[in-house]
ZADO-959448 format. One line per 4 residues: their letters; for each residue x, y, z of N, C-alpha, C, CB. Coordinates in pm, 1 decimal. Glycine has a CB too. Example, Ala and Ser with C-alpha at 12.3 -4.5 7.8 and 13.67 -1.06 7.14 Angstrom:
BEGIN
as = 1319.0:-569.0:780.0:1230.0:-450.0:780.0:1320.0:-330.0:780.0:1130.8:-447.3:904.6 ~ 1285.0:-225.0:708.0:1367.0:-106.0:714.0:1290.0:3.0:787.0:1408.4:-59.8:572.5
END
This chain:
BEGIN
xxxx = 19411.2:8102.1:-1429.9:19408.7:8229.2:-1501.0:19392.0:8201.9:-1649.7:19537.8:8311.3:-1473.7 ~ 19298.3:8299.1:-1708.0:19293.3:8242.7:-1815.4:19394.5:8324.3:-1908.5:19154.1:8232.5:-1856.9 ~ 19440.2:8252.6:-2015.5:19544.1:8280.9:-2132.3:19501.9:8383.9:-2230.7:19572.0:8153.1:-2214.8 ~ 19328.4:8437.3:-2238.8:19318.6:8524.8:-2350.4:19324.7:8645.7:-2268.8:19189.4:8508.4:-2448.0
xxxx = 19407.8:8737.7:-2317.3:19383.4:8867.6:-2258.7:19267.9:8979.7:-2257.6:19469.5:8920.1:-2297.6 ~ 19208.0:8917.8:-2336.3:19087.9:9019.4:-2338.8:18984.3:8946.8:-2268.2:19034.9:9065.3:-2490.6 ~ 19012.5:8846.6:-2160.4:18904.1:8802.2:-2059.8:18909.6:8905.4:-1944.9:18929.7:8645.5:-2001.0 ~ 18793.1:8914.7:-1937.6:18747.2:9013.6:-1794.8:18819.6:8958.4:-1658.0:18557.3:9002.9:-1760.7
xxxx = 18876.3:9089.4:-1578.7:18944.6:9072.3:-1487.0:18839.0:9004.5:-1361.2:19016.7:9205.8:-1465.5 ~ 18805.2:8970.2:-1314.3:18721.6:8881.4:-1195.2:18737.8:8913.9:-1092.8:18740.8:8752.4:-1175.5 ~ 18684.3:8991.5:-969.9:18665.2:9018.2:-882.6:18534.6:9002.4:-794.3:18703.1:9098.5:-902.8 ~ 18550.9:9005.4:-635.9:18398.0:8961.0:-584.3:18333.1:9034.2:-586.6:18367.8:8917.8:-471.6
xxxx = 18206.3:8980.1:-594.9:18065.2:9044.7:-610.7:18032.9:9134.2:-484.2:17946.6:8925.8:-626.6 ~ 18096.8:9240.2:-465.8:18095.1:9346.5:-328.2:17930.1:9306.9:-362.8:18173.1:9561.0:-333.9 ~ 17838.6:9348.5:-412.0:17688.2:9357.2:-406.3:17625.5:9207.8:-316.9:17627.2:9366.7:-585.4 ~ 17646.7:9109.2:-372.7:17611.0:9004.7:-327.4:17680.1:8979.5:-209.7:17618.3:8916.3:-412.7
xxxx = 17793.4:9032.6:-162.8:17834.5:9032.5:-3.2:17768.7:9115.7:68.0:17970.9:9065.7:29.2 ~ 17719.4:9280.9:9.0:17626.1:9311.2:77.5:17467.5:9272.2:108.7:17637.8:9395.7:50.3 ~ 17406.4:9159.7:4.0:17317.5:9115.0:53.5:17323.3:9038.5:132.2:17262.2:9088.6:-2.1 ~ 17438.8:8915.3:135.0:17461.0:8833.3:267.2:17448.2:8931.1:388.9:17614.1:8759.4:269.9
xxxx = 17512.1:9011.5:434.2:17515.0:9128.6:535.2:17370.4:9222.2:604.7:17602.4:9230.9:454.7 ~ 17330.6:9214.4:475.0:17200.0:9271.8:460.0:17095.5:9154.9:546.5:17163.5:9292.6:280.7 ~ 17138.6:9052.9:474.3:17049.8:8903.0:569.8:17064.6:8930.7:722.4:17140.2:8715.8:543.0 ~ 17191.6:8853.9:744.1:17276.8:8888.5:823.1:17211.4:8967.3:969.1:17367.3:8968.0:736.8
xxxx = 17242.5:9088.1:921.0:17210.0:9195.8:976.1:17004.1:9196.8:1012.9:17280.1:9315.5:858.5 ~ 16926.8:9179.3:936.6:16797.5:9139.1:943.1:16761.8:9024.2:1042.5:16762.3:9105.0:814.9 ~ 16833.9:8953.9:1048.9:16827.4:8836.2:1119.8:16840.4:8862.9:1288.7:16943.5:8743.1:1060.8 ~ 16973.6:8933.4:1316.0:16958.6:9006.3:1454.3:16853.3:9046.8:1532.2:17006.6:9103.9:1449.6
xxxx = 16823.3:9107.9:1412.9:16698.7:9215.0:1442.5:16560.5:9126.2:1457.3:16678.1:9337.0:1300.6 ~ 16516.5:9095.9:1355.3:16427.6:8992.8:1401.0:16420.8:8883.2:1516.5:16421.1:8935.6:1311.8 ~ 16537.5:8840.8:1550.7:16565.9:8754.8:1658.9:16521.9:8838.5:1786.3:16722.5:8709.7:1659.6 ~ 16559.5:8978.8:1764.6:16533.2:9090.9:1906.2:16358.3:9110.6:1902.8:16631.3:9288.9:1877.2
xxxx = 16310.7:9125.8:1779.7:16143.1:9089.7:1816.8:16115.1:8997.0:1875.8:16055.3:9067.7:1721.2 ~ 16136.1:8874.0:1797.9:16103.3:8738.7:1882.5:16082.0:8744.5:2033.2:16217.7:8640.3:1867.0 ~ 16242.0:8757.7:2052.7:16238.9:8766.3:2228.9:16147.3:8862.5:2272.1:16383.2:8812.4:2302.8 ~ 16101.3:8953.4:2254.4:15995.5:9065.2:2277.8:15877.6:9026.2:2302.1:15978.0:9150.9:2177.1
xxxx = 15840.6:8946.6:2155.1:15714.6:8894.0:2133.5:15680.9:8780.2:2258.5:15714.1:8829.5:1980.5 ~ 15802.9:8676.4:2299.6:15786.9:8611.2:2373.3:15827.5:8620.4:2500.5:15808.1:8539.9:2331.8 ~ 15879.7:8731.3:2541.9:15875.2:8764.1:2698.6:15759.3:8894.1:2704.0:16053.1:8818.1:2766.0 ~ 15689.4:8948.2:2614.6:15514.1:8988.5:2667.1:15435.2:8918.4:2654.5:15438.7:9086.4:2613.5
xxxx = 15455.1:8760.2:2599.7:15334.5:8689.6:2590.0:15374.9:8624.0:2706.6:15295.9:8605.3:2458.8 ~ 15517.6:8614.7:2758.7:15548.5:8503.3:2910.4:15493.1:8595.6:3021.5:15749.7:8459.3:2956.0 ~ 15465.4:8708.4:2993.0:15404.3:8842.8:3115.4:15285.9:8798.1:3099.1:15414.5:9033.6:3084.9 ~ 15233.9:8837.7:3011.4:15083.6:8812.6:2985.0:15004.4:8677.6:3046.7:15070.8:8805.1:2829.9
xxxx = 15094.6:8572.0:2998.5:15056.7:8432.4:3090.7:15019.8:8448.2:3210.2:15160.9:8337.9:3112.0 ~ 15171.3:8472.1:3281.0:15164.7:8492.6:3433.6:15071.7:8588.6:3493.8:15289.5:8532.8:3480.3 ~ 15001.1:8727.6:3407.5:14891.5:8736.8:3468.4:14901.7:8873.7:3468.5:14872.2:8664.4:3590.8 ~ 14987.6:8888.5:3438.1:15092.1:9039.2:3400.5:14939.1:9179.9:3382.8:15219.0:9004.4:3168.7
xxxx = 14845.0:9121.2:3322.2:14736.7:9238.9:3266.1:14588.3:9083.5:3265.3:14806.9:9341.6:3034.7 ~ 14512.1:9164.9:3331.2:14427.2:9090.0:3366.4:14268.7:9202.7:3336.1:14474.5:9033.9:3527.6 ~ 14186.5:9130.7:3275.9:14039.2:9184.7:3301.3:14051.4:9309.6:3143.5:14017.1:9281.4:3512.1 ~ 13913.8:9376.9:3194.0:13902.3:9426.0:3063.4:13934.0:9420.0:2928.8:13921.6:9490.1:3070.7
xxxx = 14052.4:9483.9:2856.3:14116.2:9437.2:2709.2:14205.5:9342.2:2703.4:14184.1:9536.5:2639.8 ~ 14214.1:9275.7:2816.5:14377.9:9191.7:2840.1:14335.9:9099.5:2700.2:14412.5:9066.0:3037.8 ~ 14213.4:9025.8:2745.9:14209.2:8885.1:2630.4:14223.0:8943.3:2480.8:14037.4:8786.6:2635.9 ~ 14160.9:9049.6:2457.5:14184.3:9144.2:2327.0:14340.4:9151.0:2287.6:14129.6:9307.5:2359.4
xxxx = 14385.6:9209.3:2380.4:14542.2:9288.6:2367.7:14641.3:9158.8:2337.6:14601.2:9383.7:2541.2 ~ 14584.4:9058.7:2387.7:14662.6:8907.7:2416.2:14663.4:8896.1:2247.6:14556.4:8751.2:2528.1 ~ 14526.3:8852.3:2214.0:14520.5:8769.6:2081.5:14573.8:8893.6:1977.1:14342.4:8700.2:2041.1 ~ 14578.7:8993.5:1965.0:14602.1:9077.0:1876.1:14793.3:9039.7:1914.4:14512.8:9249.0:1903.0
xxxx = 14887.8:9061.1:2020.3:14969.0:9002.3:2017.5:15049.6:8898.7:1962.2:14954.3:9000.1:2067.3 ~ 14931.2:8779.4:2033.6:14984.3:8679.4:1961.9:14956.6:8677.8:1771.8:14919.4:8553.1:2040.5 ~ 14865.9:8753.5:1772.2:14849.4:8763.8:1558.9:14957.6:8818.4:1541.8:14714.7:8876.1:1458.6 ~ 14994.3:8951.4:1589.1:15102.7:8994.3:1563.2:15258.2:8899.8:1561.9:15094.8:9092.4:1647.6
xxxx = 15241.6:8863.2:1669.8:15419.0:8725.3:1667.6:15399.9:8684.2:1498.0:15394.5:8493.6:1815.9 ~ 15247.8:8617.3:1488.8:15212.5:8481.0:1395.3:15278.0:8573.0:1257.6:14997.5:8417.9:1383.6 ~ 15221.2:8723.2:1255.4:15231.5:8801.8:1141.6:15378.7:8809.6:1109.9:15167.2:8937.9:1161.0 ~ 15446.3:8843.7:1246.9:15613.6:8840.7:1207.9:15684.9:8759.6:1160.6:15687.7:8852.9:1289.2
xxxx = 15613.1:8610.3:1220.6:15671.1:8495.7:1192.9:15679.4:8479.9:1004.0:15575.8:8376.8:1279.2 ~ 15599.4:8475.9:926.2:15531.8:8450.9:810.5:15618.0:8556.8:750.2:15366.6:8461.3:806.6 ~ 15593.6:8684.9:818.5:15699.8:8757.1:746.7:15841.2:8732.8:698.4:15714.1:8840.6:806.6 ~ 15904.3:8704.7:786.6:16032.6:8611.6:850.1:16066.7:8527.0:747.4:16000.0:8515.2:986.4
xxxx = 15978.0:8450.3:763.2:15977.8:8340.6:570.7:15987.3:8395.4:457.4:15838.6:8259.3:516.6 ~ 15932.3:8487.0:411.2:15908.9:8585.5:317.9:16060.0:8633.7:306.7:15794.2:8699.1:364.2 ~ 16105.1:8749.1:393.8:16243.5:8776.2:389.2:16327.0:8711.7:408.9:16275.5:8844.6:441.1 ~ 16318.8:8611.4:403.3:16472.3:8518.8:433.5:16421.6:8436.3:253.9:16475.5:8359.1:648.9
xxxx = 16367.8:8431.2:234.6:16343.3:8359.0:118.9:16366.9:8456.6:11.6:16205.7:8296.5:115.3 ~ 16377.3:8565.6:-10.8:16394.1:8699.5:-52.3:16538.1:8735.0:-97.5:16352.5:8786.8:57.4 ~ 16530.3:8726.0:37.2:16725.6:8746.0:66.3:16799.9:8565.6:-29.9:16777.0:8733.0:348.8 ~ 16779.2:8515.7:24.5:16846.8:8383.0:-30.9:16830.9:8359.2:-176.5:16789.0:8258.0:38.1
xxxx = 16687.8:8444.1:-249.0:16680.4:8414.8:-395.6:16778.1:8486.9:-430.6:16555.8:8444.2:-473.6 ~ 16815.2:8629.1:-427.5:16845.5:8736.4:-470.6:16998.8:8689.7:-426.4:16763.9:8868.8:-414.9 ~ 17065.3:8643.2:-331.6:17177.6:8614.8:-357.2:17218.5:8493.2:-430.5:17225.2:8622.6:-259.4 ~ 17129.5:8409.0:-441.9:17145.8:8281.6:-499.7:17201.3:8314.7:-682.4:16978.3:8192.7:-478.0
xxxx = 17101.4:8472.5:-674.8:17117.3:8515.9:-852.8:17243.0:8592.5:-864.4:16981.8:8628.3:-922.9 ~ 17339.7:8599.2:-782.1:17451.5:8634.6:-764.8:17559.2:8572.6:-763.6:17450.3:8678.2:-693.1 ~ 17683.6:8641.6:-884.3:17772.6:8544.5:-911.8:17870.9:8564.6:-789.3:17836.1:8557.8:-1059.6 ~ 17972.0:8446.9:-711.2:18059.9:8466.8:-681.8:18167.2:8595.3:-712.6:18077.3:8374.4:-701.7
xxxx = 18197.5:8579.0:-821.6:18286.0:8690.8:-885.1:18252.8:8723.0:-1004.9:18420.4:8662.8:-894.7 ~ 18297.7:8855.4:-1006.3:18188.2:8955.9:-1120.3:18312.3:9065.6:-1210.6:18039.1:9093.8:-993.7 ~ 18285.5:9067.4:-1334.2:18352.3:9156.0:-1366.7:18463.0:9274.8:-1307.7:18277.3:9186.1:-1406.2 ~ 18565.6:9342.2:-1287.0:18605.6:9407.7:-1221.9:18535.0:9567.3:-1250.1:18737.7:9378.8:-1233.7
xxxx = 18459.6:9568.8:-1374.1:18403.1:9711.8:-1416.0:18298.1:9745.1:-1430.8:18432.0:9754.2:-1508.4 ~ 18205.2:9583.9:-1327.6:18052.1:9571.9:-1327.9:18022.8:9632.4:-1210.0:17989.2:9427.3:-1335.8 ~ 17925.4:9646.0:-1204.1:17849.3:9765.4:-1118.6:17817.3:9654.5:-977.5:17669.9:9846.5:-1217.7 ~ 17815.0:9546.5:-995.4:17796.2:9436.9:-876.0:17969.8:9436.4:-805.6:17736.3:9246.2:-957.1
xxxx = 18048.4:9480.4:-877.6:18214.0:9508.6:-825.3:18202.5:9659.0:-757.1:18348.9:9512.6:-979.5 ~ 18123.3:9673.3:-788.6:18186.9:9835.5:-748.0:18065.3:9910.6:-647.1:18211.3:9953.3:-922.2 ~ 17979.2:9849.4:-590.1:17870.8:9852.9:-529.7:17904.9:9887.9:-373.4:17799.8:9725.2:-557.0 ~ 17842.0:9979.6:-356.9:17873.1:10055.7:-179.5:17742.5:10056.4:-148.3:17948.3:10239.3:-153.6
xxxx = 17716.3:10024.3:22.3:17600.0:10039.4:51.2:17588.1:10219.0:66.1:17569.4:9942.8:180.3 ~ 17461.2:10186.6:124.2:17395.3:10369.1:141.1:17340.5:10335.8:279.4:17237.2:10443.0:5.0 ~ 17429.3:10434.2:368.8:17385.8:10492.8:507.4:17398.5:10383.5:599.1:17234.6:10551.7:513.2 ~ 17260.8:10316.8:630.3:17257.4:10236.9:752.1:17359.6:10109.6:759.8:17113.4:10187.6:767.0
xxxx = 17399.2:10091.3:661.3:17419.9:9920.5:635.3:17529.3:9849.7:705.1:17452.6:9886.7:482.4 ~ 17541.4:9831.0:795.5:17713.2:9779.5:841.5:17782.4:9721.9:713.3:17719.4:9634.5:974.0 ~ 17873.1:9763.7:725.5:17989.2:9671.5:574.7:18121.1:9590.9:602.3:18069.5:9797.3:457.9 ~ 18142.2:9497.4:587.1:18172.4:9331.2:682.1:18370.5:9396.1:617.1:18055.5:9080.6:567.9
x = 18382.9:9519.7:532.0:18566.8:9540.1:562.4:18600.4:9675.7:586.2:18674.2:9497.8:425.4
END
């Protein structure tokens, strides 16, 4: 603790816990495409859609996985800068202390 009294009281960065959460939470979700992406391409193998647009519908699929994938990098690299620029503990009267999500967000208390 520090000895001058006019040092700022220190509390956690509620904001930067909601971006961990925010990750977090993104990550689920993306994991639930994945499996998607790869149990219609394990249909598709086996034979699931055959003839006419199948070979079409296939490769536009698989672009699509490739597109999510790349995405995937993008937001996780996103997420990790943006908390990385986040202090542990933050002022008690800074706006990163006092930060509530909006609507969807699960909130980890």
């Amino acid at each position: 603790m520090s000895s001058d009294p006019l040092a700022p009281v220190l509390v956690h960065n509620r904001y930067r816990v909601g971006l961990m959460t925010a990750r977090q939470f993104s990550q689920s979700e993306i994991e639930f495409l994945n499996d998607l992406f790869k149990q219609a391409i394990r249909e598709f193998t086996a034979g699931a859609w055959v003839g006419g647009l199948a070979d079409d519908r296939f490769l536009r699929l698989t672009g699509l996985q490739e597109a999510t994938r790349s995405a995937t990098k993008r937001i996780n690299q996103d997420f990790d800068d943006a908390i990385q620029k986040q202090q542990l503990e933050v002022p008690a009267d800074s706006w990163e202390a006092n930060w509530k999500p909006e609507g969807w967000m699960p909130w980890p208390w």
